[in-house]
C-alpha positions, 0 to 999 in steps of 0.5 A, spaced: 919 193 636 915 186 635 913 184 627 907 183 630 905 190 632 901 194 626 900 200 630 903 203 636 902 209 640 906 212 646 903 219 649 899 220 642 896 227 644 891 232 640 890 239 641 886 244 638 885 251 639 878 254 638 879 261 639 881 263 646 880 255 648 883 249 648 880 243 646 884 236 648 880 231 643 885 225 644 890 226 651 896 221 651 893 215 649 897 209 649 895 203 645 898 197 641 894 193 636 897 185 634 898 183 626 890 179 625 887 183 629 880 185 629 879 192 634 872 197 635 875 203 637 867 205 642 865 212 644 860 217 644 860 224 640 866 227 643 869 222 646 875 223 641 875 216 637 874 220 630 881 225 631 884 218 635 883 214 628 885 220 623 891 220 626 892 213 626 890 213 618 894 218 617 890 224 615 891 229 621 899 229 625 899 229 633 900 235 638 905 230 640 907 223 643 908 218 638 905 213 633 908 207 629 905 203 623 907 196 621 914 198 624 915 206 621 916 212 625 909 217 622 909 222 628 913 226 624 913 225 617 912 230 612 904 231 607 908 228 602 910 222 606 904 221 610 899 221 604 904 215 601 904 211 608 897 212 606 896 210 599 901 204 601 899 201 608 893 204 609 886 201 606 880 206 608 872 204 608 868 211 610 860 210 612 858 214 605 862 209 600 865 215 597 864 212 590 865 214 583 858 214 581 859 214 574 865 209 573 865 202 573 866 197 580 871 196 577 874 202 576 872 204 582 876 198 586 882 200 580 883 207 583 888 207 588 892 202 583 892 207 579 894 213 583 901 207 585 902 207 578 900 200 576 899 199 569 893 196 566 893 188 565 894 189 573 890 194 576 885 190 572 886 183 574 887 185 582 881 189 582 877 183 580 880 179 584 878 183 590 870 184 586 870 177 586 873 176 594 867 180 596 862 177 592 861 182 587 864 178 581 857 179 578 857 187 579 864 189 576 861 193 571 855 196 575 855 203 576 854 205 583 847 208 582 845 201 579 847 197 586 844 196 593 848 200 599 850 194 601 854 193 595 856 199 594 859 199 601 863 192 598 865 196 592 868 200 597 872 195 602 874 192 595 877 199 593 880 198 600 883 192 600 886 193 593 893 195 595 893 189 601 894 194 606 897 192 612 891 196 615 884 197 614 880 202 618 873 203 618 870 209 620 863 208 621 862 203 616 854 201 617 852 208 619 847 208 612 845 202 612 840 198 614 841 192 620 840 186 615 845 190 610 849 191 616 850 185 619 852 183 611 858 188 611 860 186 619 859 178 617 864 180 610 870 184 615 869 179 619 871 173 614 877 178 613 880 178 619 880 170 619 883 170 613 889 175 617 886 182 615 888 187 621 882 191 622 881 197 626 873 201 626 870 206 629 863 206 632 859 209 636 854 201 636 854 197 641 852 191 636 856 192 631 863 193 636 860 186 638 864 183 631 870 185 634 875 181 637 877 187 642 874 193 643 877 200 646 872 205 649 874 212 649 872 217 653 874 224 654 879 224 649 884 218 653 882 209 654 877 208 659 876 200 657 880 196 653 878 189 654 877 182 649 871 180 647 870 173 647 863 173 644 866 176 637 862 175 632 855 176 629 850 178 635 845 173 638 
């Protein structure tokens, strides 16, 4: 496999059974994504664009098929790896910041740094550097009910960003924001992705989808559309 190729999937299936029924939520996807790329996974409630990035982070295994991330084989590994491919790899922002609210910013972006076992002059001195690179070197000692949402969710890319995962996954990063706070949080994904950040989002805004330079829509649990945008970027 190409360096280039951050995630791969073969035949990626997901099947769950809801008493007597089976429901196939993702059947037999085939997709790669390059290194740098900036991706906006589309689809209606349903189409299976949740399960699909669950298990492109990490957080659920296929029913079958196969996935490669950033060269590794992770269809198959154990709770115990995958949760280590996703602390090492992986960079999450959710749409409900997920957030301490009574620690720090600071603190807050430390967190992952703490779980690998960082020590603390460096956990500290990363964890500003991704403050600052979001535009939070002012905020590091605010406490998340002392910031705008859009700060928050800053704090979260931060947080996201502390480990330079080869992948960052947003799922639905601007779901409880307003437009203009959206737009902000779309511009600071976008400037990362030129700065040579892979990401991937899910979304179910078409307005949003826009910053992406590709987009795939899902429809019924397999690709319906996969094509470049060549617009990409904030919306006109």
């Amino acid at each position: 496999m190409s360096d280039d190729v951050i995630i791969r999937t073969e035949g990626l299936t997901k099947n769950y059974t809801m008493g007597s029924e089976t429901v196939h939520a993702v059947r037999s996807v085939d997709l790669t994504v390059q290194r740098g790329e900036f991706v906006a996974i589309m689809g209606p409630s349903g189409s299976g664009k949740s399960t699909f990035m669950n298990m492109v982070g990490c957080l659920d295994t296929p029913t079958s098929g196969e996935y490669w991330l950033d060269g590794q084989p992770v269809s198959e590994l154990s709770e115990d790896e995958l949760a280590a491919v996703r602390n090492k790899a992986i960079g999450f922002v959710f749409q409900t910041f997920n957030l301490l609210p009574r620690q720090t910013a600071l603190h807050n972006v430390e967190l992952p740094l703490i779980y690998a076992g960082v020590g603390s002059s460096e956990r500290k001195e990363r964890a500003r550097a991704k403050l600052e690179l979001v535009g939070l070197g002012d905020r590091m000692e605010h406490k998340p009910p002392e910031m705008s949402g859009g700060q928050r969710q800053r704090v979260a890319v931060a947080r996201a960003l502390v480990n330079e995962p080869a992948l960052l996954l947003a799922d639905e990063p601007t779901g409880n924001l307003d437009s203009v706070t959206s737009q902000e949080i779309m511009s600071q994904l976008t400037e990362l992705n030129h700065k040579g950040q892979t990401i991937l989002l899910v979304t179910h805004e078409h307005d949003i989808a826009e910053y992406a330079k590709r987009q795939v829509h899902l429809k019924d649990g397999m690709i319906e559309k996969d094509f470049l945008n060549e617009t990409a970027g904030a919306p006109a």
